[in-house]
GULO-957994 format. One record per residue (C-alpha): residue number from 1; y negated, z, x negated. Coordinates in steps of 0.02 Angstrom, whole numbers, plus 50000, padded with zeros to 5 digits. Each point is the difference from the previous one (the first is absolute). Layout:
// GULO-957994
+------+-------+-------+-------+
| resi |     y |     z |     x |
+------+-------+-------+-------+
|  NUM |     Y |     Z |     X |
...
+------+-------+-------+-------+
***
This chain:
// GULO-957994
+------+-------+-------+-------+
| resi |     y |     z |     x |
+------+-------+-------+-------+
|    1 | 42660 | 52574 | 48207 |
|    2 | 50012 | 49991 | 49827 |
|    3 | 50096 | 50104 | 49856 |
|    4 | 49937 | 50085 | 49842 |
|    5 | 50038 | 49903 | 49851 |
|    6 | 50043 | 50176 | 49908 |
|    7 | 50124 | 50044 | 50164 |
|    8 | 50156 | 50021 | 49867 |
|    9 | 49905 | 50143 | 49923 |
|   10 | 49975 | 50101 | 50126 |
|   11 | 50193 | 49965 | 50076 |
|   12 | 50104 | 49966 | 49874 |
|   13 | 50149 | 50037 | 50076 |
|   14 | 49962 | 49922 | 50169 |
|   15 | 50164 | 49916 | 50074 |
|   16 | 49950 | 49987 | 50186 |
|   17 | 49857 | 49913 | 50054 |
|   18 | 49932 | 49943 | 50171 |
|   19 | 49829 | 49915 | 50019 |
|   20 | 50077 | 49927 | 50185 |
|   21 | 49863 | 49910 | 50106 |
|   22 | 49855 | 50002 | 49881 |
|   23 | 49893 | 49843 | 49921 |
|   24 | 50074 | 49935 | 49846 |
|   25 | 49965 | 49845 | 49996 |
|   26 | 50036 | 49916 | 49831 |
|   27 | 50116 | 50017 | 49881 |
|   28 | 49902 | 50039 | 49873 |
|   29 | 49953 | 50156 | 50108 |
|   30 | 50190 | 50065 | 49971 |
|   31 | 49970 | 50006 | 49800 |
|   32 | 49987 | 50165 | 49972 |
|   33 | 50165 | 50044 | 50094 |
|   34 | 50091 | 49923 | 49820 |
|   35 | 49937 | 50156 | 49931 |
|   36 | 50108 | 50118 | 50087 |
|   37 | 50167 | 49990 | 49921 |
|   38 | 50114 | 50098 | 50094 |
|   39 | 49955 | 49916 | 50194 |
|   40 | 50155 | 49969 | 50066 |
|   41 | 49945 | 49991 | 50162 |
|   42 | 49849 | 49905 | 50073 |
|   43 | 49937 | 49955 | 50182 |
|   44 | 49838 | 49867 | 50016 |
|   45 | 50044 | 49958 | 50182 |
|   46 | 49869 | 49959 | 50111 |
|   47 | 49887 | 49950 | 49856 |
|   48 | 49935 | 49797 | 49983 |
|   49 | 50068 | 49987 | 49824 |
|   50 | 50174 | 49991 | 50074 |
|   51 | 49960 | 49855 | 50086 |
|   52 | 49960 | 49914 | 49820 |
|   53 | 50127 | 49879 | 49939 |
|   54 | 50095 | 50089 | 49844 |
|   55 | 49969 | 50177 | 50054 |
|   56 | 50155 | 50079 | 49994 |
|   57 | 50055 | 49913 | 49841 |
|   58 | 49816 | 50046 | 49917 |
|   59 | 50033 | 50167 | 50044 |
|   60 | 50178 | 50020 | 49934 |
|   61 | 49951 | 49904 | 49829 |
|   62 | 49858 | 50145 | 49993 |
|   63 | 50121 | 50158 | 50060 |
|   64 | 50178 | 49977 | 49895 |
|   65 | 50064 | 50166 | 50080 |
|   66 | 49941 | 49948 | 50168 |
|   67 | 50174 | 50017 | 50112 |
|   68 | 49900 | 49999 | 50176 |
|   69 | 49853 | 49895 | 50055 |
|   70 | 49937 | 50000 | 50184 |
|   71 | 50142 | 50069 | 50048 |
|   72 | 50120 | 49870 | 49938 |
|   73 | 50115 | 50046 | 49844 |
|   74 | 49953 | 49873 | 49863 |
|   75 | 50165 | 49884 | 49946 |
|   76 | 50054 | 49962 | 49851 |
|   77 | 49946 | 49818 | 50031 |
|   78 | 49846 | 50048 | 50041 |
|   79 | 49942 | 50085 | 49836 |
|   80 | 50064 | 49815 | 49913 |
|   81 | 49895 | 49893 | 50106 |
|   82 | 49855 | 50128 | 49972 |
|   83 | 50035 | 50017 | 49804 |
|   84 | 49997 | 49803 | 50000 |
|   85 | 49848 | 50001 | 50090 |
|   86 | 49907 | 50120 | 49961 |
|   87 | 50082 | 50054 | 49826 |
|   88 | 49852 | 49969 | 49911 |
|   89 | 49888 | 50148 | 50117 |
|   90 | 50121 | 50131 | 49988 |
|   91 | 50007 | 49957 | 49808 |
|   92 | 49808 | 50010 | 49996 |
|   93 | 49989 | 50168 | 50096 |
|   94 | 50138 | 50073 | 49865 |
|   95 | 49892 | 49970 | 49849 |
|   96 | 49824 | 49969 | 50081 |
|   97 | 49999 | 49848 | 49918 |
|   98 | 49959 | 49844 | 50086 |
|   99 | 50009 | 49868 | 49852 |
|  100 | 50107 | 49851 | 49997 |
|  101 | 50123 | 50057 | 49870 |
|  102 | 50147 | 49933 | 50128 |
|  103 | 49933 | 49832 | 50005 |
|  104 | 50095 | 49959 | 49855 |
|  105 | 50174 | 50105 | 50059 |
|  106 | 49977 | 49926 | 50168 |
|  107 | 49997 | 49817 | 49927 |
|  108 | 50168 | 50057 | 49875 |
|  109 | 50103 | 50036 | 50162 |
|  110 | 50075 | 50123 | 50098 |
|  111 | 50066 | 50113 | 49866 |
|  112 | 50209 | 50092 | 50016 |
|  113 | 49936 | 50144 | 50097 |
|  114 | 49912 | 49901 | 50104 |
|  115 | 50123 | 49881 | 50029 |
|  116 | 50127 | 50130 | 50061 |
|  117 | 49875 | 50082 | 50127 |
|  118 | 49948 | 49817 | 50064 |
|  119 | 50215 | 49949 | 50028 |
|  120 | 50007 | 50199 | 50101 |
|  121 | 49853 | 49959 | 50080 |
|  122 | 50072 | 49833 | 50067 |
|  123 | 50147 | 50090 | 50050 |
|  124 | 49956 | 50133 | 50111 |
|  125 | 49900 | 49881 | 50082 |
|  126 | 50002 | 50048 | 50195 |
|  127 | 49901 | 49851 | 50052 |
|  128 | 49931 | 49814 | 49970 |
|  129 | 49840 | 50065 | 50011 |
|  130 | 50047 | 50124 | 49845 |
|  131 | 50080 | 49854 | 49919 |
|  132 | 49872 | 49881 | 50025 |
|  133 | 49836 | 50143 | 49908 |
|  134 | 50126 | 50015 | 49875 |
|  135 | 50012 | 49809 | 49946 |
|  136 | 49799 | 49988 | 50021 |
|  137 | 49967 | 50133 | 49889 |
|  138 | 50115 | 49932 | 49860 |
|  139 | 49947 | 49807 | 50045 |
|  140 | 49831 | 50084 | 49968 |
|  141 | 50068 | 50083 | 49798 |
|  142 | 49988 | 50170 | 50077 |
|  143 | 50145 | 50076 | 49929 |
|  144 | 49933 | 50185 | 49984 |
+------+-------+-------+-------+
***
């Protein structure tokens, strides 16, 4: 399985998609889904790259409308820990740049805004589990 690089230009409007039990099996393979803006809604079940370590969270970092993936509604806490993982991607897949221009932000600290989304994201934690990405990814400077 693979998807067109160009696949926002031919559905630009695309909110609902459902590539259920095919062969992704990288994240890199899920790139060009950053290109549709308006997916709200996206199912990958039954595909290896689910199985990855970080998939949901890549995904959400790349998707900021995404409200459904796999069939589970994504959580506020969720698109924290994914923006403090994985800020940096969806950040790349905005401009199609893939410099280092952060580096130096990233080494300033977290800035207001981000402040504010990390102390919400702490609090509707649900879980230790959600708790515990959320420290590693700001342990780690990832504050996007």
């Amino acid at each position: 399985s693979r998807l067109a690089e160009r696949l926002s230009e031919a559905f630009p409007g695309l909110e609902t998609l459902v590539l259920t039990d095919n062969s992704f099996a990288q994240l890199s393979e899920l790139s060009p889904l950053a290109g549709l803006p308006s997916l709200t809604s996206l199912s990958l079940v039954d595909n290896p790259v689910t199985k990855q370590q970080g998939y949901r969270h890549y995904v959400i970092a790349r998707l900021p409308k995404l409200r459904v993936l796999d069939f589970k509604r994504v959580t506020t806490s969720e698109r924290a820990a994914a923006a403090a993982a994985f800020g940096h991607v969806a950040a790349e897949a905005a401009t199609g740049d893939s410099g280092d221009a952060d580096g130096a932000a990233a080494a300033a600290g977290p800035t207001p805004e981000q402040i504010a989304q990390i102390k919400e994201a702490i609090a509707s934690a649900t879980s230790l589990t959600e708790v515990a990405t959320l420290e590693k990814a700001l342990k780690a400077g990832n504050y996007k």
